[in-house]
DOVOMAR-425966 format. One line per 2 residues: number of its first residue (from 1); their letters; for each residue x, y, z of N, C-alpha, C. Coordinates in Angstrom, 2 decimals, always signed. Layout:
! residues N
NUM) a) X Y Z X Y Z X Y Z  ...
***
This chain:
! residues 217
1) xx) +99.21 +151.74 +76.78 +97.94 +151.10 +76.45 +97.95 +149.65 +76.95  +96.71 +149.27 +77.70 +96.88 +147.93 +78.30 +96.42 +147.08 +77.03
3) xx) +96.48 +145.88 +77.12 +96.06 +144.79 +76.11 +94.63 +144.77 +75.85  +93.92 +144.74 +76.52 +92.70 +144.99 +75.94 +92.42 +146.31 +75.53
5) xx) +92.81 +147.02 +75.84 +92.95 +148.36 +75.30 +93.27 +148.25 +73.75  +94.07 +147.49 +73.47 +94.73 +147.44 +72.29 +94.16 +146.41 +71.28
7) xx) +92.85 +145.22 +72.24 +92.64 +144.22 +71.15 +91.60 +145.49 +70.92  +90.61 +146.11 +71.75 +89.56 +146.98 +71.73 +89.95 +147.91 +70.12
9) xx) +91.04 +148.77 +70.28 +91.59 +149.22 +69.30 +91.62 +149.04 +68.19  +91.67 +147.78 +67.91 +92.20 +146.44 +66.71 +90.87 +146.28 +66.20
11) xx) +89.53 +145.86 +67.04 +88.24 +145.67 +66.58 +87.69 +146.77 +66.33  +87.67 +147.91 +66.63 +87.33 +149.18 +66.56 +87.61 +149.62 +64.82
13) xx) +89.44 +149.13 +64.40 +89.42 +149.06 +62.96 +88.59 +148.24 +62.13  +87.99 +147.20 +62.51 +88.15 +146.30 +61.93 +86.09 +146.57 +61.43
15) xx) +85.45 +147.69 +62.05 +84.01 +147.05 +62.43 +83.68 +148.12 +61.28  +83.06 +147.22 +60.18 +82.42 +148.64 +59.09 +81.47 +149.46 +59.73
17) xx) +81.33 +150.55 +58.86 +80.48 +151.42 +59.24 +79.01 +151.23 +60.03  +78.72 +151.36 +60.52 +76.97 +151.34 +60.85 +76.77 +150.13 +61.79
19) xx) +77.90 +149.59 +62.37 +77.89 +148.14 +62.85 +78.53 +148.37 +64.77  +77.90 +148.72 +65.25 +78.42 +148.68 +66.42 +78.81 +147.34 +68.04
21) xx) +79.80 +147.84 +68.51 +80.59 +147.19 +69.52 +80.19 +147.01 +70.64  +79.18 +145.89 +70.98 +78.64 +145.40 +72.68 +79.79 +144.70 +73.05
23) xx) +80.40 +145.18 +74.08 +81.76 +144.54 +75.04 +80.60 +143.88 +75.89  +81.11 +142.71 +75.96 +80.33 +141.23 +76.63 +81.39 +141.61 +77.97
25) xx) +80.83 +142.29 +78.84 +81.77 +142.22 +80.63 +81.38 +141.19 +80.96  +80.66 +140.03 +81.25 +80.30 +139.27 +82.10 +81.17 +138.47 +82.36
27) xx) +81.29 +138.11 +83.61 +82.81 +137.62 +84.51 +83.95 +138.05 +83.93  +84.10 +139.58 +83.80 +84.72 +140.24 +84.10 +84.87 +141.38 +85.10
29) xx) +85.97 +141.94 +85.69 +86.07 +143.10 +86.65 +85.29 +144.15 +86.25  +85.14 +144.71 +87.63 +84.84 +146.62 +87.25 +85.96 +146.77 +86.47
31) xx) +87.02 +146.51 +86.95 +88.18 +147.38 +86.91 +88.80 +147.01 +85.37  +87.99 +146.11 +84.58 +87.82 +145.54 +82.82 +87.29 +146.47 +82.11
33) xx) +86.20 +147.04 +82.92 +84.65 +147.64 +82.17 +85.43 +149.24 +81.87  +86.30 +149.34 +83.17 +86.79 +150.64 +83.34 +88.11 +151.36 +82.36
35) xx) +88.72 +149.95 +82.19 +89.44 +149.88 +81.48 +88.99 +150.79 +80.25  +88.44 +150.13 +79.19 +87.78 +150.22 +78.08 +87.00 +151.68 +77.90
37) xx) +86.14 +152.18 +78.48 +85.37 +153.02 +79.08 +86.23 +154.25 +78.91  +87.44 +153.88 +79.57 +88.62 +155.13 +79.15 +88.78 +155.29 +77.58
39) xx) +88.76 +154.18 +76.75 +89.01 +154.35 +75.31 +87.86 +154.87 +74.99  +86.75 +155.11 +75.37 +85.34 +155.71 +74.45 +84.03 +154.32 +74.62
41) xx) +84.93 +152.80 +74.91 +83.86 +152.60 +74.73 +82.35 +152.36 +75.76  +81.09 +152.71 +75.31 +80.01 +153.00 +75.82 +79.08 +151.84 +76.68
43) xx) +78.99 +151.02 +75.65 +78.07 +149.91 +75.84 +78.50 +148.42 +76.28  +78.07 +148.12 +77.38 +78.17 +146.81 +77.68 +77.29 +145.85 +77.79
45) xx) +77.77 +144.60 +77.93 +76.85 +143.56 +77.81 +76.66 +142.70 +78.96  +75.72 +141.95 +79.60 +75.66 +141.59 +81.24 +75.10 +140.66 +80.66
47) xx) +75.10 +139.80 +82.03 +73.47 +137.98 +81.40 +73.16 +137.06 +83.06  +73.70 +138.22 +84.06 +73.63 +137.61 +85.34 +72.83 +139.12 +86.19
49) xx) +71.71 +139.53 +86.33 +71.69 +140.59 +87.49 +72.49 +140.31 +88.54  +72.80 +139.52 +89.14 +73.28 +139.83 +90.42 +74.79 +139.82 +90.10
51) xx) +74.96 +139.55 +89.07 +76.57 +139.74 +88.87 +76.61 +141.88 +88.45  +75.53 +142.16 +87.23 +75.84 +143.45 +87.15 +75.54 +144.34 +88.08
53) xx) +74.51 +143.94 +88.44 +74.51 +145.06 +89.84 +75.22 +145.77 +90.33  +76.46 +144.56 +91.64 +77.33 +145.26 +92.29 +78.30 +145.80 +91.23
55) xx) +78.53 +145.83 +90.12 +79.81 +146.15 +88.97 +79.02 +147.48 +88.43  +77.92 +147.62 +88.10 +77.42 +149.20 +88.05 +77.28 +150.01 +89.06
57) xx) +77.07 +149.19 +90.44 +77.53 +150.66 +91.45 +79.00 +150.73 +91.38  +79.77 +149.73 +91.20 +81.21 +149.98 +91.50 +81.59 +151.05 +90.43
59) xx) +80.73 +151.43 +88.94 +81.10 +151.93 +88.03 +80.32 +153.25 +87.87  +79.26 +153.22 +89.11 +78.14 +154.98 +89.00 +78.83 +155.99 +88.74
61) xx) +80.16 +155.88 +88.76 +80.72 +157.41 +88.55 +80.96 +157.60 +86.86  +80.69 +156.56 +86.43 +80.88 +156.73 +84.35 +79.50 +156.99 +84.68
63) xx) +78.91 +158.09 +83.93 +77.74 +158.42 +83.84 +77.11 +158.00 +82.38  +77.82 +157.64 +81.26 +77.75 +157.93 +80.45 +77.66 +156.07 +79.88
65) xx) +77.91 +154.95 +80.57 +77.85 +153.80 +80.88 +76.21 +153.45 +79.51  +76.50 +152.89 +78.70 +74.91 +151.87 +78.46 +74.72 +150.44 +79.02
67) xx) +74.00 +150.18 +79.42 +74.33 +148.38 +80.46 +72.80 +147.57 +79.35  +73.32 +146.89 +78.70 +72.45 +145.53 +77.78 +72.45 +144.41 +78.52
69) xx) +71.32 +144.37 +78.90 +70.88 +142.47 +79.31 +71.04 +141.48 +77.92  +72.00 +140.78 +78.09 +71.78 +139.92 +77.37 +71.00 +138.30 +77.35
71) xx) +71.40 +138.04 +78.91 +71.05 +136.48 +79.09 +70.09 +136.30 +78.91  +69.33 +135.00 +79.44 +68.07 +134.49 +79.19 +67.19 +135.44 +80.09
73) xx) +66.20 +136.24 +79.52 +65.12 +136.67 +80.45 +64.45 +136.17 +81.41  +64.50 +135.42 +82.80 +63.83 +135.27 +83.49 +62.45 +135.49 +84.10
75) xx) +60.91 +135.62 +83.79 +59.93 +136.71 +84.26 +60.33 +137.13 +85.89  +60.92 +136.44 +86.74 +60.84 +136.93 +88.06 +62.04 +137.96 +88.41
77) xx) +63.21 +138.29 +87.17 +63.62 +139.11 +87.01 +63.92 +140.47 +86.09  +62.34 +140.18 +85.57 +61.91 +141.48 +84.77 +62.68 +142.74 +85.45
79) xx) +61.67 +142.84 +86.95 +61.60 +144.40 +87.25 +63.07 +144.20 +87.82  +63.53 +143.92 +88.43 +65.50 +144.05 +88.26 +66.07 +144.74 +87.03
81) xx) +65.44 +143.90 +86.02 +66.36 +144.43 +84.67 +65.66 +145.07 +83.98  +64.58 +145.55 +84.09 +64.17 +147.12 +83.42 +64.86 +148.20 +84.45
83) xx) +65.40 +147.80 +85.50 +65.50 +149.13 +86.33 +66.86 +149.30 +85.87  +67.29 +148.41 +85.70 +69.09 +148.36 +85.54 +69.40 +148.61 +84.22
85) xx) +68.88 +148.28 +83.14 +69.31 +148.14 +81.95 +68.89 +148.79 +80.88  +69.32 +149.62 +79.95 +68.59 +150.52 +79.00 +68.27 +149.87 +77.70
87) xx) +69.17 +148.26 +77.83 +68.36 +147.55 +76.25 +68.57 +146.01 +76.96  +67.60 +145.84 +76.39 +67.10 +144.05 +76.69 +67.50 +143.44 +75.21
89) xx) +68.06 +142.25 +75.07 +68.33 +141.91 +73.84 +67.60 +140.54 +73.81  +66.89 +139.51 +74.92 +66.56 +138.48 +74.71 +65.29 +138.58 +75.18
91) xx) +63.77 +139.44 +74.57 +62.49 +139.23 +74.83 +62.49 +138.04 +73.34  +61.88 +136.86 +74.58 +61.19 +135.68 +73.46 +59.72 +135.41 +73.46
93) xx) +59.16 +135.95 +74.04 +57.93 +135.67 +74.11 +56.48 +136.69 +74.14  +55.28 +136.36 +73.85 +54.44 +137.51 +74.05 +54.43 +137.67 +75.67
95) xx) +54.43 +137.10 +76.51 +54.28 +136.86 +77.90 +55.24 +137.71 +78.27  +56.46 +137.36 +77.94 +57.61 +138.21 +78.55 +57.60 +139.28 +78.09
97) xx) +56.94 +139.73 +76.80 +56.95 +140.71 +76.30 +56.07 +141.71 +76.98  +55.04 +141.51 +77.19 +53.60 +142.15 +77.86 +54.04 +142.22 +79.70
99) xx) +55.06 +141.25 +80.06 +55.58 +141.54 +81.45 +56.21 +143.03 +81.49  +57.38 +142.93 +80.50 +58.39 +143.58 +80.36 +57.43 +145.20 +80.29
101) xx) +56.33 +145.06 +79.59 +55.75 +146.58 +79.04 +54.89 +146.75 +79.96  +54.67 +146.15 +81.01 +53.79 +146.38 +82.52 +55.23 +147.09 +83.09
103) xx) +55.78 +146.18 +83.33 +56.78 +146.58 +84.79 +56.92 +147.86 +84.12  +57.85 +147.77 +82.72 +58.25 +149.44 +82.80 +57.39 +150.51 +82.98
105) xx) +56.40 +150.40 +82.55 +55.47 +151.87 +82.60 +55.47 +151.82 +84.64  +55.09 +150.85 +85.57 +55.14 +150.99 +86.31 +56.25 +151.73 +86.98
107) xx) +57.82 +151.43 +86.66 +58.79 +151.87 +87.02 +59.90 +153.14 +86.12  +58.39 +153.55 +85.16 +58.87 +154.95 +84.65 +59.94 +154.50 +83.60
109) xx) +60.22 +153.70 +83.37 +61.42 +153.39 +81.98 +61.13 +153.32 +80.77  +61.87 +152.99 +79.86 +61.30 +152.59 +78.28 +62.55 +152.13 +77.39
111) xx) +63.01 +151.07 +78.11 +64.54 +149.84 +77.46 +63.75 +150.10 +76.05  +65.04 +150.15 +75.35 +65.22 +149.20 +74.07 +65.12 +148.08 +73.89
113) xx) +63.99 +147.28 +73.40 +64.00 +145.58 +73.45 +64.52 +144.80 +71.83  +64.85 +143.93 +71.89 +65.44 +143.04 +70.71 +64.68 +141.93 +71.21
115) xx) +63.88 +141.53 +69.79 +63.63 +140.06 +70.30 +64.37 +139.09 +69.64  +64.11 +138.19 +70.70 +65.43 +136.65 +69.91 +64.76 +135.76 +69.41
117) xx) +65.10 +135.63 +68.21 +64.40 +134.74 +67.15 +65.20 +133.33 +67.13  +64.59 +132.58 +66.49 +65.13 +131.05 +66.24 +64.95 +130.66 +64.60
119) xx) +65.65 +131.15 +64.11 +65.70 +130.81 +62.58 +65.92 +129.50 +62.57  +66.72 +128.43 +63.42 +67.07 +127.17 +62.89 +66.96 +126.51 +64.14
121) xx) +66.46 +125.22 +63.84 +66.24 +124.11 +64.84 +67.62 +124.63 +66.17  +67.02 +124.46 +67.23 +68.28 +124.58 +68.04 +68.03 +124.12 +69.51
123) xx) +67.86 +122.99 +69.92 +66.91 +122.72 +71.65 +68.12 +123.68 +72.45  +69.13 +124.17 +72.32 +69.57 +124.55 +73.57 +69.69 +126.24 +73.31
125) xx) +68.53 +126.81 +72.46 +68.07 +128.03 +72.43 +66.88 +128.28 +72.46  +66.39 +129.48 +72.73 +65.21 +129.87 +72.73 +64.53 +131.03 +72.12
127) xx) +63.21 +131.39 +71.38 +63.28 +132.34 +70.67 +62.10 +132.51 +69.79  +61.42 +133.34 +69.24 +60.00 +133.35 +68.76 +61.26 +132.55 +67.44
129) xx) +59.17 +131.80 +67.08 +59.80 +131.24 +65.99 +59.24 +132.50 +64.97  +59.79 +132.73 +63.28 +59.64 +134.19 +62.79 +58.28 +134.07 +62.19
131) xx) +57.50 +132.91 +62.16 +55.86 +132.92 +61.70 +55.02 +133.69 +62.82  +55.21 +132.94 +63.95 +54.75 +133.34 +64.96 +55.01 +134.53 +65.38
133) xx) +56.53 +135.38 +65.78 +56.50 +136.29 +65.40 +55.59 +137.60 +64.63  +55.59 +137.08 +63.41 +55.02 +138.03 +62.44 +53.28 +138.16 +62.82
135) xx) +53.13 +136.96 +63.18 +51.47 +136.67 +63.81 +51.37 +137.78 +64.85  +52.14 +138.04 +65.58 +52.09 +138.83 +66.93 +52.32 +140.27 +66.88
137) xx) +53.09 +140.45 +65.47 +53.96 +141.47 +65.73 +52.79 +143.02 +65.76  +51.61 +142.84 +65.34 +50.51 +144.09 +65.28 +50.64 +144.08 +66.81
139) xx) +50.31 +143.32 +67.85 +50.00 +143.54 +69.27 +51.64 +143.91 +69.91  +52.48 +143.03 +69.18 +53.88 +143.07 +70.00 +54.56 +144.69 +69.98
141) xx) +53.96 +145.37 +68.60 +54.52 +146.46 +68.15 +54.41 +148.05 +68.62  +52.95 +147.42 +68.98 +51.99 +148.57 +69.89 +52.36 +148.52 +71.35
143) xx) +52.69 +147.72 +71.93 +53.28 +147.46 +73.85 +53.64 +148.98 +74.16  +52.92 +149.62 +75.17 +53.74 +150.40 +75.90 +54.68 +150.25 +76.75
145) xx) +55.65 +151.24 +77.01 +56.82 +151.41 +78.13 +58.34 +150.38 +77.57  +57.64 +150.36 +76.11 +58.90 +149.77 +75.46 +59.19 +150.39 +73.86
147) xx) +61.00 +150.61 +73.69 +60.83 +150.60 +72.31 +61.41 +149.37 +71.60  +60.54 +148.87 +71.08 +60.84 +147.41 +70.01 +61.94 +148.10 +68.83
149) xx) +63.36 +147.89 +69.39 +64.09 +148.30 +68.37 +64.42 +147.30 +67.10  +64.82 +145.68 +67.54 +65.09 +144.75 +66.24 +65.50 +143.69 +66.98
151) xx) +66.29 +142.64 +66.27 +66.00 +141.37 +66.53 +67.32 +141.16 +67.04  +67.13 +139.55 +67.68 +68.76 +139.26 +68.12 +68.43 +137.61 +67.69
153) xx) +69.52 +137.34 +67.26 +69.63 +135.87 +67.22 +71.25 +135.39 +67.02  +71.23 +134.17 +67.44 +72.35 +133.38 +67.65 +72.78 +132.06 +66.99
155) xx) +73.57 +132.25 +66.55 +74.12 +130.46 +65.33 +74.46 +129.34 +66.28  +73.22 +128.29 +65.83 +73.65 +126.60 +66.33 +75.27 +126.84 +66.57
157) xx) +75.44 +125.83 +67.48 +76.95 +125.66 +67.55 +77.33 +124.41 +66.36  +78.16 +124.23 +65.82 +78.63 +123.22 +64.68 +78.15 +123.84 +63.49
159) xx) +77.63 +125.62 +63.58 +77.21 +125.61 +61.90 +78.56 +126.08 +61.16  +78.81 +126.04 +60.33 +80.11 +126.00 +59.46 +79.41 +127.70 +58.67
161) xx) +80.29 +128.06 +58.09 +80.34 +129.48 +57.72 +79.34 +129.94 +56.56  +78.91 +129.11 +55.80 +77.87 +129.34 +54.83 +76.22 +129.46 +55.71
163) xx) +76.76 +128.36 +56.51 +74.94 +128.36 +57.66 +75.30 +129.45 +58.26  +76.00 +129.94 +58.73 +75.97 +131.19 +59.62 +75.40 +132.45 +58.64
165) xx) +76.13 +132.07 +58.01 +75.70 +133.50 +57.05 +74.48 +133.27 +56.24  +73.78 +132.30 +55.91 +72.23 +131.96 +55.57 +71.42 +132.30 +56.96
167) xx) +72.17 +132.21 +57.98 +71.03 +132.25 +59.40 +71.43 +134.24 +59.47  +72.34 +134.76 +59.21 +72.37 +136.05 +59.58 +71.24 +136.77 +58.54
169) xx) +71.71 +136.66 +57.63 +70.77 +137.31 +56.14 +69.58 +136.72 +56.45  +68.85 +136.27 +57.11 +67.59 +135.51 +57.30 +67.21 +136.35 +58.42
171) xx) +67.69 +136.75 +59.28 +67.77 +137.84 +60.22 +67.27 +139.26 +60.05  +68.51 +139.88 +59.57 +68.81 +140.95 +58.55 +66.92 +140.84 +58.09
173) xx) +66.72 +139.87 +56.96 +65.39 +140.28 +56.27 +64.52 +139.99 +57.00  +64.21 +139.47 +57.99 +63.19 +139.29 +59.14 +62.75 +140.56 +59.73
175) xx) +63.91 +141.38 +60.28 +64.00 +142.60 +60.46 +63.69 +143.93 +59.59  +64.11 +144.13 +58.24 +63.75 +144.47 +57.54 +62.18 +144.53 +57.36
177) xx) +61.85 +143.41 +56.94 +60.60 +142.78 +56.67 +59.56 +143.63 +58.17  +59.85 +143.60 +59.11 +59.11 +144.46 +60.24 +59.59 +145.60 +60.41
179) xx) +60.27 +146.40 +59.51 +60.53 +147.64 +60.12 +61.63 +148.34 +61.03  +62.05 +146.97 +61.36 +63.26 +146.99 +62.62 +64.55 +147.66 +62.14
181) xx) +65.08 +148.67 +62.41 +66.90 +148.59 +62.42 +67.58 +148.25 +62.63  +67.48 +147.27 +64.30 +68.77 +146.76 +64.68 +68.52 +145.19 +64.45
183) xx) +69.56 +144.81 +64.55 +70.27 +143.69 +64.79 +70.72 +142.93 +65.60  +71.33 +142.40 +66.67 +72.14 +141.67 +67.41 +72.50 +140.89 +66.96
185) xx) +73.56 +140.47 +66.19 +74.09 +138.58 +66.18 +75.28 +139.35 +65.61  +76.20 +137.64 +65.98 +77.54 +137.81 +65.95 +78.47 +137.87 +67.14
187) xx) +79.18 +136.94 +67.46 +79.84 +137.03 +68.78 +81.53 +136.66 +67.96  +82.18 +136.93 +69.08 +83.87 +136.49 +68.94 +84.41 +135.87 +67.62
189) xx) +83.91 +134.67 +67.54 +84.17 +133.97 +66.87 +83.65 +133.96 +65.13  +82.22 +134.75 +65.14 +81.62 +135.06 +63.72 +81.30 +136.21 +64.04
191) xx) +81.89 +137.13 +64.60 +80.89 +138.66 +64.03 +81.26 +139.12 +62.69  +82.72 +139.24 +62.20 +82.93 +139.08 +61.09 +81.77 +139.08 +60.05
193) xx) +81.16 +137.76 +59.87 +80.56 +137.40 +59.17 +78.85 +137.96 +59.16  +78.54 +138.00 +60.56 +77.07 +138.94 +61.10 +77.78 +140.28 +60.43
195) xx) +78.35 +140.75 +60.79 +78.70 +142.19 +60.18 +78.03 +142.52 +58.77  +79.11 +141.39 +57.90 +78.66 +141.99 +56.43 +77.53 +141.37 +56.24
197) xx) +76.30 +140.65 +57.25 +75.16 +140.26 +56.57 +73.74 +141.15 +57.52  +74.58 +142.03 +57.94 +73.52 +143.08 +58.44 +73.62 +143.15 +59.91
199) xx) +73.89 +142.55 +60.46 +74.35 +143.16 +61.98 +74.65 +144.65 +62.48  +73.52 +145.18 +63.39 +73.82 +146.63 +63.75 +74.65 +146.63 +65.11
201) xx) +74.68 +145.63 +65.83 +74.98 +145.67 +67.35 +76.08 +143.71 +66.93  +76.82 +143.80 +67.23 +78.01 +142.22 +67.92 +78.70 +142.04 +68.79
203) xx) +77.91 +141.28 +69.70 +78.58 +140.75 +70.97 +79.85 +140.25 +71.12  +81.17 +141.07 +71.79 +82.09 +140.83 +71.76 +82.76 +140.75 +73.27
205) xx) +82.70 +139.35 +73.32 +83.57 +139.20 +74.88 +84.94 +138.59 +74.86  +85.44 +137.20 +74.54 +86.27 +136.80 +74.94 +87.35 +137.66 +73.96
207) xx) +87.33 +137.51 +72.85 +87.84 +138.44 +71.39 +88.57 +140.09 +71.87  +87.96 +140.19 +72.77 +87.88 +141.79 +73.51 +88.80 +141.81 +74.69
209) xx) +88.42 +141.09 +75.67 +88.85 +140.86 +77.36 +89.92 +139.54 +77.57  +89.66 +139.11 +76.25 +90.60 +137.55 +76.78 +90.07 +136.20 +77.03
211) xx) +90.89 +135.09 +77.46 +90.09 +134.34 +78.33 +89.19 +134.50 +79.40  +88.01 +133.99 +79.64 +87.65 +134.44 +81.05 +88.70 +133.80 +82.38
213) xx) +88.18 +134.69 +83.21 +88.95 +134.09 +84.65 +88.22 +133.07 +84.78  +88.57 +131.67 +85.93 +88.04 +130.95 +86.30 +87.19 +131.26 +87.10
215) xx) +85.78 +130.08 +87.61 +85.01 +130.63 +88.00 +85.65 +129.80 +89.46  +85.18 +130.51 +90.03 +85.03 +130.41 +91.96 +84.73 +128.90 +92.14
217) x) +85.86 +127.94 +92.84 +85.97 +127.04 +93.64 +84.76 +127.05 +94.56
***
């Protein structure tokens, strides 16, 4: 068993019931994704098209592959990542939202979308705020060529462990509160804590794969 094989293993014990494992590949190898993939696991996480691209043809022969956009949604790379990706985790907007439910019906798909909320002041995030949200959510809910599965959101950096877990449970009932099942939040460092406050889906990269490699000189 290689090492990530084995941290994979380790988190696999560790994830209660009903709470599932997005492996964060980004700047990582095919030959990472492939790794893992051998143990069972399914779903990965991307935030660059042009990085997943060439790494899902290198990987067309796992048929069985789920590929999640995570990064910031771009509109000029909607139709890229409805074609590529079976769940979107960062629709923030009605705009992007109503893009996203054009292109797909055009290109025959129907992603799983998460939208990313902003529970707490944060300038270097982005994200319906949850009033606004809720204002939208009759038109947002109805969109064709999408299914609005649940929410994703992400903790300020410097919040200490009580704010994290007031911003997850704030989540959790946001979701609730619309109907939603899933979840997204929780990465490396706090999924732990997203876990026991309702997290259905936690982004797990470095925790999983390691350090990243350096990036290109």
């Amino acid at each position: 068993m290689t090492e990530i094989q084995n941290r994979w293993q380790q988190l696999q014990q560790r994830l209660p019931p009903g709470v599932n494992l997005l492996a964060v590949s980004k700047m990582q190898p095919a030959s990472a994704v492939r790794e893992l993939a051998a143990c069972g696991q399914v779903d990965f996480g991307e935030s660059r098209v042009q990085e997943a691209l060439p790494k899902q043809e290198a990987l067309s022969d796992l048929k069985n592959l789920r590929w999640h956009f995570i990064g910031r949604l771009q509109a000029n790379k909607v139709r890229a990542v409805v074609k590529a990706f079976s769940w979107i985790h960062s629709v923030d907007s009605m705009t992007l939202a109503e893009r996203v439910s054009r292109i797909a019906l055009e290109e025959g798909c129907c992603p799983s979308v998460l939208f990313q909320v902003k529970l707490r002041s944060d300038p270097a995030k982005g994200g319906w705020d949850p009033q606004s949200l809720r204002e939208n959510w009759p038109a947002l809910s109805r969109l064709p060529g999408l299914h609005s599965s649940g929410l994703m959101t992400m903790a300020p950096l410097g919040f200490d462990v009580h704010e994290r877990q007031g911003l997850f449970r704030d989540c959790r009932n946001l979701a609730d509160e619309l109907n939603l099942t899933q979840c997204s939040m929780g990465m490396s460092g706090d999924w732990p804590e997203a876990a026991a406050c309702g997290a259905t889906w936690v982004r797990v990269g470095s925790a999983l794969f390691g350090a990243r490699p350096p990036l290109p000189s």
